[in-house]
C-alpha positions as CSV (number, residue, x, y, z in Angstrom):
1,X,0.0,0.0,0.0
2,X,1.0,3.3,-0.6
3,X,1.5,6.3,2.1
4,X,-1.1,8.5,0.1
5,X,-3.7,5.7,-1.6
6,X,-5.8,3.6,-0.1
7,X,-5.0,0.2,0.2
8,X,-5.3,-2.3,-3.0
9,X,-8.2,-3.8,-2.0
10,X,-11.0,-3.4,1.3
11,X,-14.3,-4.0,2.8
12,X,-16.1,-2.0,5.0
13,X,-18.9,-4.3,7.1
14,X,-21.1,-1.8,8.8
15,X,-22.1,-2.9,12.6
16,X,-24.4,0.4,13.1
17,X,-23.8,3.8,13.4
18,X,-21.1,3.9,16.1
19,X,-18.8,0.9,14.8
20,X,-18.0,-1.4,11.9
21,X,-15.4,-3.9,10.8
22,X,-13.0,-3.1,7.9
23,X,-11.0,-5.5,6.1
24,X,-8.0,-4.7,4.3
25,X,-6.0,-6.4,1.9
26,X,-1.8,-6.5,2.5
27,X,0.9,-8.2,0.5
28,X,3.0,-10.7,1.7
29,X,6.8,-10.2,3.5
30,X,9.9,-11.8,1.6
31,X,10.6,-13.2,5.1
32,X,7.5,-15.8,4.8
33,X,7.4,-15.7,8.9
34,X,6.5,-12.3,9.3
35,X,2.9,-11.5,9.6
36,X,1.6,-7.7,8.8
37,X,0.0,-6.1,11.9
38,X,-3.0,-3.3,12.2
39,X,-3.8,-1.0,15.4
40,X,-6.5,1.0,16.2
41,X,-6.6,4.4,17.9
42,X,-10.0,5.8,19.4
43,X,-10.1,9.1,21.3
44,X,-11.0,8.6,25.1
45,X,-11.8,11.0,28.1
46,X,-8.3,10.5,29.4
47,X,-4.9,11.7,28.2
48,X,-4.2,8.8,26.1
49,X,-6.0,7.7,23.2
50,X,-7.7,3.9,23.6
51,X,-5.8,1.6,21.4
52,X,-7.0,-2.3,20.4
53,X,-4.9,-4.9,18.3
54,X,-7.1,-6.2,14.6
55,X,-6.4,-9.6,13.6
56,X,-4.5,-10.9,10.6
57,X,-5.9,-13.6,8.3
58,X,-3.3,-15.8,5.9
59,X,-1.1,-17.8,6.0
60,X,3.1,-17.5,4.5
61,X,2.2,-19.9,1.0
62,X,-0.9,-16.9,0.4
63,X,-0.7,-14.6,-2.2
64,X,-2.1,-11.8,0.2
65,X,-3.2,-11.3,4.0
66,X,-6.7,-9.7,5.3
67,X,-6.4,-7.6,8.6
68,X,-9.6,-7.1,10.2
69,X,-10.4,-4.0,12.8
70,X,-13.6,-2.9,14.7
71,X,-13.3,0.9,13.8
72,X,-15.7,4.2,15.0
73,X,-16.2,7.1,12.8
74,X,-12.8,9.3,12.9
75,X,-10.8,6.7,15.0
76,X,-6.7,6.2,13.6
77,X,-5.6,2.5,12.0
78,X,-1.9,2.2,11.7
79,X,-1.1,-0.6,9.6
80,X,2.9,-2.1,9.8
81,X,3.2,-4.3,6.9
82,X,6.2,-4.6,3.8
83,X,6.2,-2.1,1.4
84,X,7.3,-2.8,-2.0
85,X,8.1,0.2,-3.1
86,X,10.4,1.5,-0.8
87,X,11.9,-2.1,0.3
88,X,11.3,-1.9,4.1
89,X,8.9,-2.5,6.6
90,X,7.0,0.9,7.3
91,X,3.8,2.2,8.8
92,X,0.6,3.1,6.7
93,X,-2.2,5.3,8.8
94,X,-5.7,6.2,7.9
95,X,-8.2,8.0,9.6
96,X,-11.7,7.1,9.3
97,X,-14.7,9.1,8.5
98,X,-18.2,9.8,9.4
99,X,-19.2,7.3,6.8
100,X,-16.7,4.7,7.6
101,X,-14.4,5.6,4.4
102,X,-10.8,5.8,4.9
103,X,-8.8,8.8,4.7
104,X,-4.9,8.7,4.3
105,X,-2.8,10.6,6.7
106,X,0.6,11.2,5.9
107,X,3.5,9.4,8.2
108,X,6.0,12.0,9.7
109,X,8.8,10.2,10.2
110,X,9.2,5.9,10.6
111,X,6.9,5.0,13.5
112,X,3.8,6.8,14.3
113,X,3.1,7.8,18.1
114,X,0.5,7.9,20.1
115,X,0.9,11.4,20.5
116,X,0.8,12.0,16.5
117,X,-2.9,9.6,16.9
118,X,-4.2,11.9,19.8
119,X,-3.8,15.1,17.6
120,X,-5.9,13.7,14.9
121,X,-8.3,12.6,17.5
122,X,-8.6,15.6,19.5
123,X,-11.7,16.8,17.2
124,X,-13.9,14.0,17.5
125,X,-16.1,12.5,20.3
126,X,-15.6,10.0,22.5
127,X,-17.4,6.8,21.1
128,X,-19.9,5.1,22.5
129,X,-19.1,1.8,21.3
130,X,-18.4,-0.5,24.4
131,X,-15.7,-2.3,23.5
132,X,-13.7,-2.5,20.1
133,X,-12.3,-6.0,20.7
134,X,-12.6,-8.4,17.8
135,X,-15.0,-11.0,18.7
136,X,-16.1,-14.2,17.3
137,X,-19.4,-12.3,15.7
138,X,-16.9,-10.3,14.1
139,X,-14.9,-12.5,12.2
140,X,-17.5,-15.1,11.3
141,X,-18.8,-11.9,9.0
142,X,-15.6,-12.2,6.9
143,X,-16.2,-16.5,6.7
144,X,-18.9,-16.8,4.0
145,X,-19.6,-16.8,0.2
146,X,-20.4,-13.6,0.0
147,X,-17.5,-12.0,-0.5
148,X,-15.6,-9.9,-3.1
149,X,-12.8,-12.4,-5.0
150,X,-10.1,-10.8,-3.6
151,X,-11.1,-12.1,0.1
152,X,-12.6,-15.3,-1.2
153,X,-9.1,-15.9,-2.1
154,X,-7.6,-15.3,1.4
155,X,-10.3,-16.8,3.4
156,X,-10.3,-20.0,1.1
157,X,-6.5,-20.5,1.3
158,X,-6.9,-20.0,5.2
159,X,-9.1,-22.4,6.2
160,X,-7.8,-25.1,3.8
161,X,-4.2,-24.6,5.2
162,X,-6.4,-24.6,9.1
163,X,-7.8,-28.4,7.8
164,X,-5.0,-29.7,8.1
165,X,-2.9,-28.0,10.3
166,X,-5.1,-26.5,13.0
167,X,-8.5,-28.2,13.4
168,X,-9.4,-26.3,15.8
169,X,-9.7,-23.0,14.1
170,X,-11.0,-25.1,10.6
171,X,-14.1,-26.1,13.0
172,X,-14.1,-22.6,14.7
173,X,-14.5,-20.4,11.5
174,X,-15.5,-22.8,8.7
175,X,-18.5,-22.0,6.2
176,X,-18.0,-25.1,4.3
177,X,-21.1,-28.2,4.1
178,X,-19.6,-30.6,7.0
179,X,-21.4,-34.3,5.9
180,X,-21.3,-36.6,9.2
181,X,-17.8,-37.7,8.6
182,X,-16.9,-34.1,8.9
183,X,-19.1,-34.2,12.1
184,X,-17.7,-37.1,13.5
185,X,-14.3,-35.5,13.5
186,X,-15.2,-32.5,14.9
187,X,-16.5,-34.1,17.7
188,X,-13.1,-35.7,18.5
189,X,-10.6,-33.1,17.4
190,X,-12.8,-29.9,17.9
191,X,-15.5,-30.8,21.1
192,X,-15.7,-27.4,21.7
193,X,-16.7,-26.2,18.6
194,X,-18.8,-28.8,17.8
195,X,-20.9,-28.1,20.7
196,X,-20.9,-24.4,20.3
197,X,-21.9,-24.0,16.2
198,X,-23.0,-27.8,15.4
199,X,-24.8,-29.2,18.5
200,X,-28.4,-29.3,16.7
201,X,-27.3,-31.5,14.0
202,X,-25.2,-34.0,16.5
203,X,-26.3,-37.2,17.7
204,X,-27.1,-37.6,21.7
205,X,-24.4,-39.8,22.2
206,X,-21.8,-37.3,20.4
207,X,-23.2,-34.8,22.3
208,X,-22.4,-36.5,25.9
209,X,-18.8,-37.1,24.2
210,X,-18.4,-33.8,23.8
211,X,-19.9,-32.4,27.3
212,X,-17.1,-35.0,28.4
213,X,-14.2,-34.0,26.8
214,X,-15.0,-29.9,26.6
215,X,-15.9,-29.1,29.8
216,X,-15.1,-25.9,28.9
217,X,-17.5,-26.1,26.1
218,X,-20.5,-28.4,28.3
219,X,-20.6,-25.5,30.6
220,X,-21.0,-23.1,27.8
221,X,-23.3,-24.6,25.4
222,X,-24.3,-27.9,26.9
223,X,-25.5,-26.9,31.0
224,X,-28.8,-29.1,31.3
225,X,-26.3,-31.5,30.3
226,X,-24.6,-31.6,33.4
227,X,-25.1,-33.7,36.3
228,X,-25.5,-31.4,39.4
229,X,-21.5,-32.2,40.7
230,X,-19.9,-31.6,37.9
231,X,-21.9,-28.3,36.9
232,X,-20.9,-26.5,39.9
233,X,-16.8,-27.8,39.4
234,X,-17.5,-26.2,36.2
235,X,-18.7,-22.9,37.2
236,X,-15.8,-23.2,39.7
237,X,-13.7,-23.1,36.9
238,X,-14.9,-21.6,34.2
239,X,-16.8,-18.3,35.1
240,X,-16.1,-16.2,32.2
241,X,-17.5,-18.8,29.6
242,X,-20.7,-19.1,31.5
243,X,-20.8,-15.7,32.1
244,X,-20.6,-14.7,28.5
245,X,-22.2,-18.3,27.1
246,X,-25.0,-19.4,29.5
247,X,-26.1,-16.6,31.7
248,X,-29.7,-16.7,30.9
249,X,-29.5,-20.9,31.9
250,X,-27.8,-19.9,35.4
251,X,-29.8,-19.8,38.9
252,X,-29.5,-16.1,40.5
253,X,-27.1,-18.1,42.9
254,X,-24.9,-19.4,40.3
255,X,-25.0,-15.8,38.7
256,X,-23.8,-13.9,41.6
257,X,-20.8,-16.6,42.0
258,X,-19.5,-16.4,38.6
259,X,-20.0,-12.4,38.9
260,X,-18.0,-12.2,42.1
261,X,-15.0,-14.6,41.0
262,X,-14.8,-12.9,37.3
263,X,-16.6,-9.2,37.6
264,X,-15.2,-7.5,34.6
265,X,-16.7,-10.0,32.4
266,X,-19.9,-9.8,33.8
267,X,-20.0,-6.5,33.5
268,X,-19.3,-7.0,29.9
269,X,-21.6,-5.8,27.2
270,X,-22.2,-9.2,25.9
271,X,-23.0,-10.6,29.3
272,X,-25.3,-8.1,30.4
273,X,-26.7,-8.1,26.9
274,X,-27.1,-11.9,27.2
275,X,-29.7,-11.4,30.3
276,X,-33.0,-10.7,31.1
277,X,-33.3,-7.3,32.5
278,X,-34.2,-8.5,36.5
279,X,-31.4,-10.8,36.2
280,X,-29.1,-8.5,35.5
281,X,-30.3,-5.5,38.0
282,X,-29.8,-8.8,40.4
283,X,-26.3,-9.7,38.9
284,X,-24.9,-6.1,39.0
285,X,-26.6,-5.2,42.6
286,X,-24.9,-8.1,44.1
287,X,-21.5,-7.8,42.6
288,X,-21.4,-4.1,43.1
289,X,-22.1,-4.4,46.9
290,X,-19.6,-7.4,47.4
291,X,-17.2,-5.1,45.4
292,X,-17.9,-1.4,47.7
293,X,-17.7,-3.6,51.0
294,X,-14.8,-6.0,50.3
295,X,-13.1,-2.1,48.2
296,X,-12.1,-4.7,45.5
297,X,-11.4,-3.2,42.1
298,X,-13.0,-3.7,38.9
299,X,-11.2,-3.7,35.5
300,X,-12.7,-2.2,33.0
301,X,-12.1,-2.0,29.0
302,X,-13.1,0.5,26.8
303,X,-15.8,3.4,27.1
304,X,-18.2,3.0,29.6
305,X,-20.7,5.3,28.8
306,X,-23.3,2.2,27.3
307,X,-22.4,0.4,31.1
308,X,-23.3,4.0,33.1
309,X,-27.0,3.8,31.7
310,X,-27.6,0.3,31.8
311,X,-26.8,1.1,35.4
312,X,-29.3,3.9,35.7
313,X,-31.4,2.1,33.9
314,X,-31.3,-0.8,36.6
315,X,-31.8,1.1,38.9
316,X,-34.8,3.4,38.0
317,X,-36.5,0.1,37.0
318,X,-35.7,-2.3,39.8
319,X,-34.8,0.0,43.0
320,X,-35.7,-2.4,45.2
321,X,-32.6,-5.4,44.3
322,X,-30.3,-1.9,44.3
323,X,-31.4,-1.0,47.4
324,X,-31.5,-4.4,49.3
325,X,-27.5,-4.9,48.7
326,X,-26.6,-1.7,49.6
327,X,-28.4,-1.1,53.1
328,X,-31.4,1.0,51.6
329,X,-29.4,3.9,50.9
330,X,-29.3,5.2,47.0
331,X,-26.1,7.3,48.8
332,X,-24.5,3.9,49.0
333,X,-25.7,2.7,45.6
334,X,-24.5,6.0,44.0
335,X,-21.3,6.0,45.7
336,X,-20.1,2.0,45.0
337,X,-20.9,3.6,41.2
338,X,-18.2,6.2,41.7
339,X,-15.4,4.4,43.6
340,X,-16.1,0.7,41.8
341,X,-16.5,2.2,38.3
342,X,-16.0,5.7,38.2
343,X,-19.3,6.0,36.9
344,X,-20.4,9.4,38.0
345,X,-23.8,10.7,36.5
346,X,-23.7,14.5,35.8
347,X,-26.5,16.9,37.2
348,X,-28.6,16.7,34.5
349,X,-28.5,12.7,34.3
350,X,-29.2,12.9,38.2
351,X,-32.0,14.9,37.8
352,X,-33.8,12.7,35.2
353,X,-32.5,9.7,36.8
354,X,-34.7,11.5,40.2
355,X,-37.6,12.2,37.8
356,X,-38.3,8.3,36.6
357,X,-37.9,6.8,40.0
358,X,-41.1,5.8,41.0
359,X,-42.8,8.3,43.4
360,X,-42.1,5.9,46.5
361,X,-38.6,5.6,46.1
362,X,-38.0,9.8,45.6
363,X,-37.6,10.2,48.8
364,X,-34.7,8.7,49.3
365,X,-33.2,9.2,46.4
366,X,-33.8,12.9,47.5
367,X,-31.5,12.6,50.7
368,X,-28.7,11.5,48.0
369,X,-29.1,14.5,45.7
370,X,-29.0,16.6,49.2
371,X,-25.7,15.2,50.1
372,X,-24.0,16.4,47.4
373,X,-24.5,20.2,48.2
C-alpha cells in the first residue's frame, strides 16, 4: 500500500452507526514468517488515546493477507506491513470518517506515536461503542460466500491450510457443508466447537462425548447437560464462559458466584446483553455491593458510557434489588458507582434519573441528591 492511496483492495462491514469492521488487503513479507500487523486508535476521556490490536488472516504460502479492525467514525488505524516500493517495513495510517471511508494521513517520520494519533483525534467524540475488541461475531462476518474475490481468495486459502494444520480453528471459522464424517471428527478433534456452532445437527451420544471431553464447552453450550456435581466444578472453573455463554441458563445463585469470582466480564456488554433485564439488576446489585464492601477493584475495558445507563437504567427500573445490597441507601448505591467504576452521572442525568424513579422511592433518592450540596 502506498503512504497516500488507499489500500489495494477493502471492505467495510457496517455494525451500526457507532462501529464497523473493515478488512483490508496487505501483501506478503519476503521473510514468509512475518505477519503484517494493524492498530487502532480511538479518542477517550483520558490523556491517552484507547488503542486495540485487529487480527491478521493468511497464511506464509498466500498470495495476500486480510487484517480485520472494529473501527468508530474518525478513529486512527496504523497498519505495519512490507512495502514494496520502498523495500522496508514501514507504517501506513488512515483515519476514518463519518461514513466509515478511509482517509490517508501522511507518516511523519518511521513509526507513528500515540501522540501524532491523539492530535488527529482531539476533534472528535468519545465513542460510544463498548468495546472495540474483535470477537467471534466479528470474524465469522468475513467466513462466507459472499464476498468480493479478492477475500474469497484469502479466506479459502486459510481455512484449507487450518484443515490440516489446526482443526481447531478449521471447526471454529468454517463455512464449508460438513457431511457426518466431517461431524464425526469434529466431535473428536474440535468438542468445543462442535458443541458451540453444530450441537443441533449432533447425535445424543456425540453430544455426551463432547460435554465429556470440553468441559469448557459443556458448561457453555451444553449446562442441562450436566449432572449437578460436575456443573458446579465447572462454574468453579470456568466463570467467564458461562458468564458470556449461558447466563440466561444460570440460577440467580450461580450468577452472583461467577460475577464475584470474574466481575469484569460480567460486567461486559455481551453478558449483560445476554440477560433478562431483572437478572441482571440482580447480577450487577450483588457484585457491586460485594465489590464497595470488600473495596475490590474492577477492571474495566473500553468506554463505559453504554455500562453508566444500563446502570441507571437498573436502577430506575428495579430499586428495590439496588437497594436491598446496599443497606437501603441510593447514597451507598451512588457511591459503590463512583469508587467501583467511576461512573459518576452528571446533574442533568441525576436529575432525570430522580424524575423516573417511581414516586415511593423519591424520597430517598432525595436525601442522596441533598448530600452532594
Amino acid at each position: 500500500m502506498s503512504l497516500q492511496t488507499l489500500p489495494r483492495n477493502h471492505k467495510i462491514f457496517k455494525i451500526d452507526d457507532a462501529s464497523a469492521i473493515i478488512a483490508l488487503e496487505s501483501g506478503p513479507f519476503p521473510d514468509p514468517r512475518t505477519v503484517p500487523r494493524i492498530h487502532i486508535y480511538v479518542r477517550s476521556p483520558f490523556q491517552r488515546p484507547y488503542t486495540s490490536d485487529g487480527q491478521v488472516f493468511g497464511h506464509n504460502q498466500a498470495r495476500s493477507f486480510v487484517l480485520i479492525i472494529k473501527v468508530t467514525p474518525w478513529s486512527v488505524i496504523q497498519v505495519v506491513e512490507w512495502l514494496p516500493e520502498k523495500g522496508h517495513v514501514g507504517e501506513v495510517v488512515y483515519q476514518v470518517g463519518a461514513n466509515f471511508e478511509l482517509l490517508p494521513v501522511p507518516v511523519d517520520g518511521f513509526h507513528f506515536t500515540q501522540r501524532q494519533a491523539q492530535g488527529l483525534l482531539h476533534s472528535s467524540v468519545v465513542p460510544e461503542a463498548e468495546d472495540l475488541r474483535i470477537t467471534e461475531s466479528d470474524t465469522r462476518l468475513l467466513f462466507s460466500n459472499d464476498q468480493p474475490p479478492w477475500l474469497q481468495e484469502i479466506i479459502h486459502s486459510q481455512l484449507t491450510h487450518w484443515r490440516i494444520h489446526n482443526v481447531g480453528l478449521y471447526f471454529q471459522h468454517t463455512f464449508w457443508n460438513l457431511n457426518q464424517e466431517d461431524l464425526w471428527h469434529c466431535v473428536k478433534a474440535a468438542p468445543y466447537w462442535a458443541l458451540a456452532r453444530w450441537q443441533n445437527r449432533l447425535k445424543p451420544y456425540q453430544i455426551d462425548l463432547c460435554v465429556r471431553t470440553s468441559p469448557r464447552g459443556a458448561i457453555s453450550f451444553a449446562t442441562e447437560r450436566l449432572s449437578r456435581y460436575h456443573r458446579q466444578l465447572y462454574l468453579e472453573e470456568f466463570p467467564v464462559d458461562a458468564l458470556t455463554h449461558a447466563a440466561e441458563k444460570l440460577t440467580e445463585d450461580e450468577l452472583v458466584s461467577c460475577a464475584n469470582k470474574e466481575p469484569s466480564a460480567a460486567l461486559s456488554y455481551p453478558c449483560r446483553r445476554h440477560l433478562p433485564t431483572h437478572l441482571r439488576a440482580t447480577l450487577m446489585a450483588n457484585l457491586l455491593a460485594t465489590c464497595y464492601r470488600e473495596r475490590r477493584s474492577i477492571r474495566l475495558t473500553g468506554p463505559i458510557d453504554e455500562l453508566e445507563r444500563d446502570l441507571i437504567d437498573s436502577i430506575v427500573d428495579y430499586p428495590d434489588e439496588w437497594l436491598s445490597t446496599h443497606n437501603g441507601s441510593f447514597i451507598e448505591v451512588m457511591d459503590a458507582l463512583a469508587t467501583q467504576l467511576a461512573v459518576r452521572p452528571d446533574g442533568q442525568a441525576l436529575l432525570e434519573m430522580g424524575n423516573r424513579l417511581h414516586e415511593s422511592y423519591q424520597g430517598g433518592f432525595s436525601n442522596f441528591l441533598g448530600s452532594l450540596v
